[in-house]
C-alpha positions in Angstrom: 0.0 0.0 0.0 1.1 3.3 -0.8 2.3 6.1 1.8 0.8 9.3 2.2 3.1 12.0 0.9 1.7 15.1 1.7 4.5 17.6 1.0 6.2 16.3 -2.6 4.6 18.2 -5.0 3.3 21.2 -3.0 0.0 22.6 -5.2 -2.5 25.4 -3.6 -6.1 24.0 -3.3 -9.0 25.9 -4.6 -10.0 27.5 -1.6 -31.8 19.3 2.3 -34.4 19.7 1.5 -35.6 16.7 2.9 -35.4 14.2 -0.2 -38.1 11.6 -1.4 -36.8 8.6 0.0 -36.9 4.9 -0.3 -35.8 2.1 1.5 -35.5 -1.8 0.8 -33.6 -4.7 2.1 -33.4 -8.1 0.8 -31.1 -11.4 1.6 -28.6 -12.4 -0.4 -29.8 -13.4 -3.7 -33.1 -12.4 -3.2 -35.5 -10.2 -5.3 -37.0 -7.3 -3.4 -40.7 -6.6 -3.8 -41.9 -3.8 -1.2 -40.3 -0.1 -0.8 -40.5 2.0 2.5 -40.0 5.3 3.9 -36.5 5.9 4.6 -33.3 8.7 4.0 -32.1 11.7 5.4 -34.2 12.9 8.3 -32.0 15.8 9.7 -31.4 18.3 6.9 -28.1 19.9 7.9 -27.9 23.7 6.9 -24.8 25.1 7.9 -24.2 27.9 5.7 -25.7 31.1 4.4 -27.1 31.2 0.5 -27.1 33.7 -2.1 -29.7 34.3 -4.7 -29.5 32.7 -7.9 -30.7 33.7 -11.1 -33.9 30.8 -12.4 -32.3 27.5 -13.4 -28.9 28.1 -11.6 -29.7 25.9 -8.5 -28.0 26.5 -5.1 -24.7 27.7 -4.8 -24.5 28.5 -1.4 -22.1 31.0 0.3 -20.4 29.3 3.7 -19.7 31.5 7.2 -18.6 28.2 8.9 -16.0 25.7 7.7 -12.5 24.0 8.3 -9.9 24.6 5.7 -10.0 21.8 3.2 -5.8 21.2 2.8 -4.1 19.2 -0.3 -2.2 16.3 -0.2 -0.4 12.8 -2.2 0.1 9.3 -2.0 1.6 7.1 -3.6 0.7 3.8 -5.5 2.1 1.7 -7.8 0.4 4.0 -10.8 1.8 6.7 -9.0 0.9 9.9 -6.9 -3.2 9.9 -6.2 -3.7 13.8 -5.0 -6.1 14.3 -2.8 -8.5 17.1 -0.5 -9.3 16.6 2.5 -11.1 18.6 5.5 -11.7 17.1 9.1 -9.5 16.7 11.6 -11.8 13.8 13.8 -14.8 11.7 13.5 -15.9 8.6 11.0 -13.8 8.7 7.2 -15.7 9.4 4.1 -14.2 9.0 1.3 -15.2 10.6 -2.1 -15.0 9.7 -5.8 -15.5 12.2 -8.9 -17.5 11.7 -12.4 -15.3 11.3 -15.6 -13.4 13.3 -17.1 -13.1 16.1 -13.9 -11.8 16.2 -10.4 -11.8 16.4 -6.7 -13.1 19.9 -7.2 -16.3 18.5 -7.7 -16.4 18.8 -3.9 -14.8 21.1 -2.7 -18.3 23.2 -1.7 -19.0 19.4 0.0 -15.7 19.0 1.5 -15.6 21.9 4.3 -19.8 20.8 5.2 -18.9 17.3 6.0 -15.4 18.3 7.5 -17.5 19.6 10.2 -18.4 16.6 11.7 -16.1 14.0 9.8 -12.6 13.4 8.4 -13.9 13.9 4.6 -11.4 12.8 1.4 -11.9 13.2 -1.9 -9.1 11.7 -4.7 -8.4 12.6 -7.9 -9.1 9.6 -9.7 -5.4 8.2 -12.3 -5.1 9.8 -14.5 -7.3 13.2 -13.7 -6.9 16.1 -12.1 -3.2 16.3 -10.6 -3.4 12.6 -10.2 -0.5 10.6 -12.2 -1.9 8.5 -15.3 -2.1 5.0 -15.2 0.4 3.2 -17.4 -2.1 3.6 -20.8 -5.5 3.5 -21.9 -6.3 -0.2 -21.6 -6.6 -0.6 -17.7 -10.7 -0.9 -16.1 -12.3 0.4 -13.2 -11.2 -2.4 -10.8 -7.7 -1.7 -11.7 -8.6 2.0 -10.9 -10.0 1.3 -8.0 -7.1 -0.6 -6.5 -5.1 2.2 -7.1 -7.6 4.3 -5.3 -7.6 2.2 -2.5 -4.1 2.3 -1.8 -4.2 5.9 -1.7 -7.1 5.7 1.1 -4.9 3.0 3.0 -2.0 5.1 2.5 -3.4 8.1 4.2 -5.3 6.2 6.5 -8.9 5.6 5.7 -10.4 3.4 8.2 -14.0 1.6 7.6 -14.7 4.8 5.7 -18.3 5.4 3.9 -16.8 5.8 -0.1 -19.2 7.3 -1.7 -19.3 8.6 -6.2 -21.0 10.1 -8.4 -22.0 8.3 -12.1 -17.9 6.8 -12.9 -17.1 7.7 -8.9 -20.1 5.7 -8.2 -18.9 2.1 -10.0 -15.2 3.5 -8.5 -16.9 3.2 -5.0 -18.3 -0.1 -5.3 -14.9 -1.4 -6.7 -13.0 -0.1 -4.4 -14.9 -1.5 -1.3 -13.6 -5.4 -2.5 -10.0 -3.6 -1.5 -10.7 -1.6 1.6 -13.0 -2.9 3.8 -16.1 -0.2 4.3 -18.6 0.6 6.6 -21.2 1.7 4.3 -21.5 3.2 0.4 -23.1 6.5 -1.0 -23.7 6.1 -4.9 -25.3 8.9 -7.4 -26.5 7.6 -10.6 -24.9 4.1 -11.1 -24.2 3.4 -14.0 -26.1 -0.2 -14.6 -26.5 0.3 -18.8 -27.6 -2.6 -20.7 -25.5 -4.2 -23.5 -27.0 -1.4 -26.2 -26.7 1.5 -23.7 -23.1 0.3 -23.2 -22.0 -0.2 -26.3 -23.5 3.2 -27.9 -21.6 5.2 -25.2 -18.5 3.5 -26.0 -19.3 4.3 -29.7 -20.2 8.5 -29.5 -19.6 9.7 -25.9 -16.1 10.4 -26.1 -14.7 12.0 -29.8 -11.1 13.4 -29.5 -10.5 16.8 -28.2 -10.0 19.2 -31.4 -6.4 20.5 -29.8 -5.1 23.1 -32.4 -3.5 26.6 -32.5 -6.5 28.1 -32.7 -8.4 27.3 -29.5 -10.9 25.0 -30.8 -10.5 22.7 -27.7 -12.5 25.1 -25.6 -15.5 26.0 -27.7 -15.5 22.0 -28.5 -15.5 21.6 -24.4 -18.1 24.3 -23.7 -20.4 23.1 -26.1 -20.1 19.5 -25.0 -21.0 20.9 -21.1 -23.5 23.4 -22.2 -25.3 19.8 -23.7 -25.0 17.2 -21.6 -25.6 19.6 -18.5 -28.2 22.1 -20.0 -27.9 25.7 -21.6 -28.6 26.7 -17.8 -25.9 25.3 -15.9 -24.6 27.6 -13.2 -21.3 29.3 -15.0 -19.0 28.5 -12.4 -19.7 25.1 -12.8 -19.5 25.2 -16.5 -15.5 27.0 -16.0 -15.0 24.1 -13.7 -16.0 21.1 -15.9 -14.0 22.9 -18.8 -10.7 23.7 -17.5 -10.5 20.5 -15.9 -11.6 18.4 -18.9 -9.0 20.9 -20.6 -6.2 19.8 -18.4 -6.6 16.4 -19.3 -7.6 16.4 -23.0 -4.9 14.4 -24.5 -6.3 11.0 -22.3 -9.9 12.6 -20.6 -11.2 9.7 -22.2 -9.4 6.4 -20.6 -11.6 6.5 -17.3 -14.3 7.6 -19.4 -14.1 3.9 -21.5 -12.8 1.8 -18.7 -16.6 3.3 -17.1 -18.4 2.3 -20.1 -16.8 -1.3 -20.0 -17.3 -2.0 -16.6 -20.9 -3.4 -15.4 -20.9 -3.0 -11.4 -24.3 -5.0 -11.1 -22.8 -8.1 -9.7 -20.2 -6.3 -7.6 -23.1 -4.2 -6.4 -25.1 -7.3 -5.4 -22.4 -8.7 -3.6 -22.0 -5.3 -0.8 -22.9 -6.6 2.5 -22.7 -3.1 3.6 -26.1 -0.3 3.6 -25.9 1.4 0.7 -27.7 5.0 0.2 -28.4 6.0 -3.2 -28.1 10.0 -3.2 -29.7 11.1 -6.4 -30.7 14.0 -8.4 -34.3 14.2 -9.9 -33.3 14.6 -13.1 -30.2 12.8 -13.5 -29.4 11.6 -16.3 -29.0 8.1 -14.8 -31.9 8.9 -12.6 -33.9 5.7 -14.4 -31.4 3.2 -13.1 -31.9 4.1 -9.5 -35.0 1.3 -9.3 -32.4 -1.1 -10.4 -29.6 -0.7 -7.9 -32.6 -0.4 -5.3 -33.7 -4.3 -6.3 -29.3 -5.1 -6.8 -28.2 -3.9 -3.5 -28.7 -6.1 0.1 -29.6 -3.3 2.2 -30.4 0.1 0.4 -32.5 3.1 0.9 -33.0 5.5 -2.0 -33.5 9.7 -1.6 -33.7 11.8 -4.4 -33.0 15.7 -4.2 -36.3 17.1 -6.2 -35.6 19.7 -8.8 -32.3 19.0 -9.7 -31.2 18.5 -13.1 -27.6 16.3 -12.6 -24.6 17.1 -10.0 -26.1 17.1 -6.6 -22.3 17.8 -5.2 -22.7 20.4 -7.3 -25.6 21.7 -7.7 -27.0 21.6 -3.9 -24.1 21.1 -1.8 -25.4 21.6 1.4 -28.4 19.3 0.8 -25.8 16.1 -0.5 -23.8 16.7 2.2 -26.7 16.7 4.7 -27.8 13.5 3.1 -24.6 11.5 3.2 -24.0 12.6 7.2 -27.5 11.7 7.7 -26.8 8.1 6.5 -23.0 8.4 8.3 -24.4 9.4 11.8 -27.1 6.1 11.2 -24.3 3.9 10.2 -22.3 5.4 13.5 -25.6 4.5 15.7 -26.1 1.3 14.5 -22.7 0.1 15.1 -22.4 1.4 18.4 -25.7 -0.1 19.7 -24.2 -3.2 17.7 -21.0 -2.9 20.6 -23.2 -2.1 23.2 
């Protein structure tokens, strides 16, 4: 396992609405049939919000946090950088969506530091994470590599939660260090068609020339899969850090598209929440991983379009400490 190595490359880091929830349990290898009540229960609001213009969704402004600091460790791809704020409490530890970053969370980061030590990687390959060795390598393989950077540092039992490629990341990575509980956002459970036509269109080369084309070619790609009315700070962050990976953004893109996480979803023995947006565009596959995992409560944040790290910080963040402070309950009661 790798070592943490916080100092090598020394880098400055980028400074609920209750949901509708769901809950079913089943034994293993058993179909579910019935759905109940379940999910966050204690919104956690921690931080002031500014107006938005219509369609923008929250971006809130904080008043209380704990610096979020940068780190490394290694692994036998490399250095994994990572964020993390929270200096006690249980681990959580975060995966990011292809092709961007740990920035994806850095509005998450200093809510959950709060009350827990809170991690987010850069996934091989992405952000100021080294690249793994070339293009042909799959999300367990990533995982692994992920893993040892949680060991290295010293993620204990943590929660590992994803969004979308973070999400299969998650569940891959729990087979290599042992977790106390997962937090997935849109799982991506595609069908043989679904699969296969991704791999096909989603990810042309980046137009890299003289003239600049790379950028227009990267807004317009965010401005359509995310909507004309993303937020434009998340639209400069999805840019610059597909443009800082354009020559490879599309390894962990592939290796996502190739990997199916259904049976290593069925085979968590841990709870499992599934934190999704309304409108996600993976939204429809929520039912499935309800029926696939042993012991999973769904809660969907209404009126989102995608991104709930993103989008509504404070109400993700409220929802995955919601779920951490149940896991923490349960086991304790479990020692008691």
């Amino acid at each position: 396992m790798g070592a943490a190595r916080p100092g090598r490359r020394p880098r400055a880091v980028p400074g609920c609405d209750r949901g509708h929830g769901h809950r079913r349990r089943r034994a293993p290898g058993a179909l579910l049939a019935d759905q109940h009540p379940g999910g966050a229960r204690r919104p956690l609001d921690r931080g002031r919000r500014r107006r938005t213009a219509p369609g923008q969704g929250e971006r809130p402004m904080r008043t209380v946090s704990t610096a979020t600091k940068g780190g490394y460790a290694d692994t036998d791809w490399g250095q994994v950088h990572y964020r993390i704020n929270g200096d006690s409490g249980p681990w959580i530890g975060l995966f990011h969506e292809s092709p961007l970053s740990s920035r994806v969370y850095e509005e998450v980061l200093p809510v959950l530091g709060l009350s827990a030590r809170a991690v987010a990687f850069d996934t091989p390959g992405y952000g100021a994470s080294d690249p793994p060795p070339g293009p042909g390598f799959e999300i367990p393989d990533y995982a692994r590599m992920l893993a040892q950077a949680a060991a290295g540092i010293g993620l204990e039992r943590p929660v590992l939660g994803g969004v979308h490629t973070g999400a299969s990341l998650a569940i891959a990575a729990s087979a290599h260090l042992p977790a106390s509980g997962l937090v997935l956002s849109g799982v991506p459970l595609f069908d043989p068609a679904e699969r296969a036509g991704f791999l096909a269109d989603w990810t042309p080369g980046a137009p890299i020339d003289g003239t600049g084309s790379q950028f227009g070619w990267a807004v317009e790609r965010y401005l359509r899969i995310w909507g004309a009315d993303v937020p434009q700070d998340m639209l400069h962050l999805a840019v610059t850090e597909l443009m800082r990976v354009a020559e490879h953004y599309e390894w962990g893109y592939r290796a996502a598209f190739r990997y199916d996480p259904s049976d290593a979803l069925a085979a968590v023995d841990v709870p499992v929440l599934l934190l999704g947006a309304e409108s996600d565009m993976l939204a429809p596959k929520d039912p499935l991983a309800l029926e696939l995992a042993r012991d999973a409560r769904l809660v969907v944040l209404p009126g989102l379009a995608g991104q709930p790290h993103l989008r509504a910080p404070d109400r993700y963040a409220s929802a995955l400490l919601e779920f951490v402070r149940d896991l923490t309950d349960t086991e304790g009661a479990a020692r008691s």
